[in-house]
C-alpha positions, 0 to 999 in steps of 0.5 A, spaced: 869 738 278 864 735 283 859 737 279 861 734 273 862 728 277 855 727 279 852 729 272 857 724 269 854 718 274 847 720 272 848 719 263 852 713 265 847 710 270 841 711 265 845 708 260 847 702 263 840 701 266 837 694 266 830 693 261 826 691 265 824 684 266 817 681 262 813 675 266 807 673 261 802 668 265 797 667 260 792 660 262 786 657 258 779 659 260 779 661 266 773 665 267 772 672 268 768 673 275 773 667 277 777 671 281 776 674 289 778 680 287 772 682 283 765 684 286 762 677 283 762 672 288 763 665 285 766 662 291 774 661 289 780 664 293 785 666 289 789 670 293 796 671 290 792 673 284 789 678 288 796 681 290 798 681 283 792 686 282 792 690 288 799 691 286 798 693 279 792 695 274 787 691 272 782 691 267 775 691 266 775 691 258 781 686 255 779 682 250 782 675 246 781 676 238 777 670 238 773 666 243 778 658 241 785 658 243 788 657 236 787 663 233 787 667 240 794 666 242 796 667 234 794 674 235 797 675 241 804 673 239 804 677 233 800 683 236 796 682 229 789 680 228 790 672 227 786 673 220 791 677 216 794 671 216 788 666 214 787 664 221 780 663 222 779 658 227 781 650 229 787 648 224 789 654 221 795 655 217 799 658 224 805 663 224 807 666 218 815 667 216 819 672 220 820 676 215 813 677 214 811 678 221 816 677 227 813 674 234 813 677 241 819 673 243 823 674 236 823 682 238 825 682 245 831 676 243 833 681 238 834 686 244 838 681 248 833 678 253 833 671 254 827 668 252 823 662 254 816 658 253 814 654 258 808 650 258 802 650 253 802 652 245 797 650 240 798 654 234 795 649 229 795 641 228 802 642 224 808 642 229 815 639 228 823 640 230 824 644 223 817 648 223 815 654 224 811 653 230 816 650 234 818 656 239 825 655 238 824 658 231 820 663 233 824 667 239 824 663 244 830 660 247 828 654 252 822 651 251 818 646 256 812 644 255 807 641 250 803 642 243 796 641 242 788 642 246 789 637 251 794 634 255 794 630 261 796 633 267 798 628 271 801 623 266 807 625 262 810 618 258 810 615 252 809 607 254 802 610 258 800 614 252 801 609 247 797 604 250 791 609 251 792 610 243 792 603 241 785 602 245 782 608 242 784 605 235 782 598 236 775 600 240 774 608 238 778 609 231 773 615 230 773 619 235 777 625 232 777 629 239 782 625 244 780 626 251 787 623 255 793 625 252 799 623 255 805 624 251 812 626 254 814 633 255 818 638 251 825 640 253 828 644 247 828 639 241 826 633 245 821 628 248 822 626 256 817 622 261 816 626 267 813 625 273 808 630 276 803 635 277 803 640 270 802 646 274 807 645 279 812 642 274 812 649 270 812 653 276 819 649 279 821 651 270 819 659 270 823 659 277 829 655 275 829 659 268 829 666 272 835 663 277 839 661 270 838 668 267 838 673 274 843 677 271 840 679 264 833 681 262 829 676 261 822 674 257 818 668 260 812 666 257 808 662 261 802 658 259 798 654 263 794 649 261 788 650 267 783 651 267 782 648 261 779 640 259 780 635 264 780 638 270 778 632 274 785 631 272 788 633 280 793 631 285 788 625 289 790 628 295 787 634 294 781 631 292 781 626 298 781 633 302 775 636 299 771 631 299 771 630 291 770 624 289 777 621 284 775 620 277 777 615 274 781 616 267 777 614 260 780 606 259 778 606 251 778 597 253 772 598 259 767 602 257 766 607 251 767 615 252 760 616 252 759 611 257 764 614 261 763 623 260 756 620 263 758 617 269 764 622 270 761 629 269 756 633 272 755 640 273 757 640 280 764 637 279 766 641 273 765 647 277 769 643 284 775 641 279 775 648 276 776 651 283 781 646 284 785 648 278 785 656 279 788 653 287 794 650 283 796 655 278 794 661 283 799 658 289 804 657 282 803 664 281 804 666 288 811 662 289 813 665 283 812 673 286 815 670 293 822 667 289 822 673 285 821 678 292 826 673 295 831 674 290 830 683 289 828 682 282 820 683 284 821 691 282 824 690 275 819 685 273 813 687 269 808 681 270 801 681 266 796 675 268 791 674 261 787 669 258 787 666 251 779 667 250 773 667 255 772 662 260 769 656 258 763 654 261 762 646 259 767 646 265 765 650 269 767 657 268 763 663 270 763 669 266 758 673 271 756 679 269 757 677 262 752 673 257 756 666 253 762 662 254 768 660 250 766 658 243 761 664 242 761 670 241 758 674 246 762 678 251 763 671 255 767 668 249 771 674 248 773 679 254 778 676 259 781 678 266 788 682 265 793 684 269 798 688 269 803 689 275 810 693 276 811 695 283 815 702 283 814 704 276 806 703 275 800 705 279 798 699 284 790 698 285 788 700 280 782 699 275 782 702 268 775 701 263 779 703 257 778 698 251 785 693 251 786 687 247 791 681 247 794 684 241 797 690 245 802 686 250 807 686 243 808 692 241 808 694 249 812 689 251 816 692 244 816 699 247 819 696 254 825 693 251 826 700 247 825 697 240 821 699 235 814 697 234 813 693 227 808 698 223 803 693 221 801 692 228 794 692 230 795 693 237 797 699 241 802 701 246 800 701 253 805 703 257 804 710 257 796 709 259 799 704 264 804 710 266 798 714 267 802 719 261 796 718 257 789 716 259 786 716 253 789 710 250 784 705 248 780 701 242 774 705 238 773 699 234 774 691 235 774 685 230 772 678 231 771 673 225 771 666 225 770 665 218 767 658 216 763 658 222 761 664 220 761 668 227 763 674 227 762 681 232 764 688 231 765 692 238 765 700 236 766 704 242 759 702 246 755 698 241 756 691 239 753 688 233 754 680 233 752 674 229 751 666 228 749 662 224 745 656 227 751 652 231 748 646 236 754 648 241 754 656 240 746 655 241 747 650 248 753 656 251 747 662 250 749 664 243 742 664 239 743 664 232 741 672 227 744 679 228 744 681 235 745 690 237 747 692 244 750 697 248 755 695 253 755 701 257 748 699 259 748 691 258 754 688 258 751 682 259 748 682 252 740 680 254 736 687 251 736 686 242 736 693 240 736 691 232 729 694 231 731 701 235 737 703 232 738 700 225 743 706 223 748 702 228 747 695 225 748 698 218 755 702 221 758 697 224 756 692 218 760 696 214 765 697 219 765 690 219 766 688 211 771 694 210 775 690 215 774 684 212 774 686 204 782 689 208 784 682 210 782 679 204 785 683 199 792 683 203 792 675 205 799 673 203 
């Protein structure tokens, strides 16, 4: 009878127990070296992020499906590449329906965990109460935070972002790429003026979020807007104590932005205000850990740290040992940090080289919440390479295509062929224009052209490259 008992409790308490929870901290261009557990010292401190590591797996072969953040974040939510949907670049049309293709948040909404977007979205120009972009109409349950490139990140009102806009109208109506938008937060279906720090003010919703939803499984998205533009947008006191000079915002009345990139920019500063950034979000990450320690729920959290494409070099991004920036497509473009840590049930310290994508968080997050993995999925599961069930899991081919840009790079186990046509921006980020051959595992930093040597690898993965696309093509919806 004892014995029944105690085989009883087993099946009722492995029933009963709990999904894991899922935290996914994706930020925006944070560069690839830029952290102070890796071997490159580039001079940042991030301590919190290094304990994420430490308590975790790390990555040293993740990548974005593109290098811009549109299309990236599409092919991460869908676990997709963005293209079968006709997203190339900037502007595309977004999510497609549901029925066509479910988001990260519709899966696990569906397996009751309590959902929330918090932070930074851009999926394209479109965006409204009613339309699919929203993320309360594609799984999410709570929203807060904004659409679009660029937010500012300490001016959150509508009467200050209406007069910026009625001096942009009046002295730069051309000007197509606003620098200082300064538009209310998002909270659910509404607008509010709000006053503080965005990295601070999404840290304070993340907790409050999980204190709200401690009792059931929850999913939280969040998207930090560091370290992308106007990072000279920081806390003044900050900059006081480390000797920064404190910019002063683009007044459209007093000088043009030309005039006013001149004065306010240098090399030297975008590289200060970046540090300044990735302090902020690694001390928001680490209180978020802390509260999470302090209210027992660490050990039944899944935590992954990545970044929507590679680091942005303009603003001061370093990509060490990795050739290129953000807007390219060389390994600095397109390979990105990634974390994942769940202390008690994964490996802690570890560093694996197996080929991983964005696109793999869906169909794992999926897994995790034992629900079923949609069969058009790009990407694959990792929970058993992450549980050290199956080391062998990884990518043998990978696509990147940037349409009408006309960039495009095939990975295929070491060897990657790339191609740009003439682009003044691609060019000034190390990104020359032609067909390019390397091998990664004895050039990461892409610098030796292989093209003559090995021309049966270039007509390969030119034909892997063209079947993909012939694929694509012929199943756009």
């Amino acid at each position: 009878m004892r014995l029944y008992l105690i085989i009883l409790t087993i099946i009722c308490g492995s029933l009963t127990a709990r999904q894991p929870n899922i935290i996914l901290i994706l930020s925006d261009d944070h560069g690839y070296a830029d952290m102070s557990h890796t071997e490159y010292d580039t001079g940042v401190d991030t301590p919190h992020l290094d304990r994420l590591a430490a308590e975790g797996i790390r990555f040293t072969n993740a990548y974005a499906t593109s290098p811009i953040c549109t299309p990236s974040r599409i092919g991460l939510v869908l676990g997709q590449y963005q293209q079968r949907y006709d997203n190339w670049w900037y502007n595309s049309p977004g999510l497609p329906e549901r029925d066509i293709a479910p988001t990260m948040a519709e899966i696990l909404q569906d397996e009751g965990y309590a959902t929330c977007l918090i932070g930074k979205i851009h999926f394209n120009a479109n965006f409204g109460l009613h339309l699919r972009n929203h993320p309360l109409n594609h799984g999410f349950d709570r929203f807060y935070g904004f659409n679009g490139p660029a937010k500012h990140y300490l001016v959150h009102n509508k009467e200050r972002h209406d007069e910026f806009m009625a001096k942009l109208r009046k002295h730069e109506p051309d000007r197509h790429y606003l620098l200082m938008f300064m538009e209310p937060m998002w909270d659910d279906r509404k607008q509010v003026d709000v006053e503080g720090f965005s990295t601070d003010l999404f840290r304070d919703e993340t907790i409050r979020f999980i204190d709200d939803h401690r009792d059931e499984p929850f999913f939280i998205m969040l998207s930090f807007n560091a370290v992308h533009d106007q990072t000279h947008q920081l806390p003044p006191e900050y900059l006081k104590e480390q000797g920064i000079p404190i910019p002063d915002d683009w007044d459209p009345g007093l000088e043009s932005s030309s005039e006013w990139i001149n004065r306010t920019f240098s090399e030297e500063l975008n590289r200060a205000f970046s540090i300044g950034h990735l302090y902020y979000m690694d001390e928001a990450i680490g209180r978020i850990m802390e509260h999470l320690d302090n209210t027992g729920l660490r050990e039944d959290t899944l935590i992954v740290y990545t970044v929507d494409n590679g680091g942005s070099v303009p603003t001061g991004g370093i990509n060490t040992p990795l050739s290129g920036s953000k807007f390219t497509v060389l390994e600095g473009g397109l390979r990105t940090p990634f974390i994942v840590s769940w202390p008690g049930s994964l490996e802690q310290g570890k560093i694996l080289d197996n080929v991983v994508s964005a696109m793999d968080l869906m169909p794992t997050f999926a897994s995790l919440a034992g629900a079923e993995i949609p069969e058009d999925t790009d990407g694959l599961n990792i929970l058993p390479l992450l549980k050290g069930e199956n080391t062998d899991i990884g990518h043998e081919t990978l696509f990147w295509d940037m349409g009408h840009w006309n960039q495009f790079a095939v990975r295929h186990g070491d060897w990657k062929l790339r191609f740009s046509e003439p682009a003044p921006r691609q060019y000034r980020l190390g990104e020359k224009h032609g067909f390019y051959l390397h091998n990664l595992s004895e050039d990461i930093g892409e610098k030796v052209n292989l093209i003559e040597e090995h021309p049966e690898k270039v007509s390969e993965l030119n034909v892997l490259h063209r079947q993909w696309i012939e694929e694509i093509l012929r199943n756009l919806p």
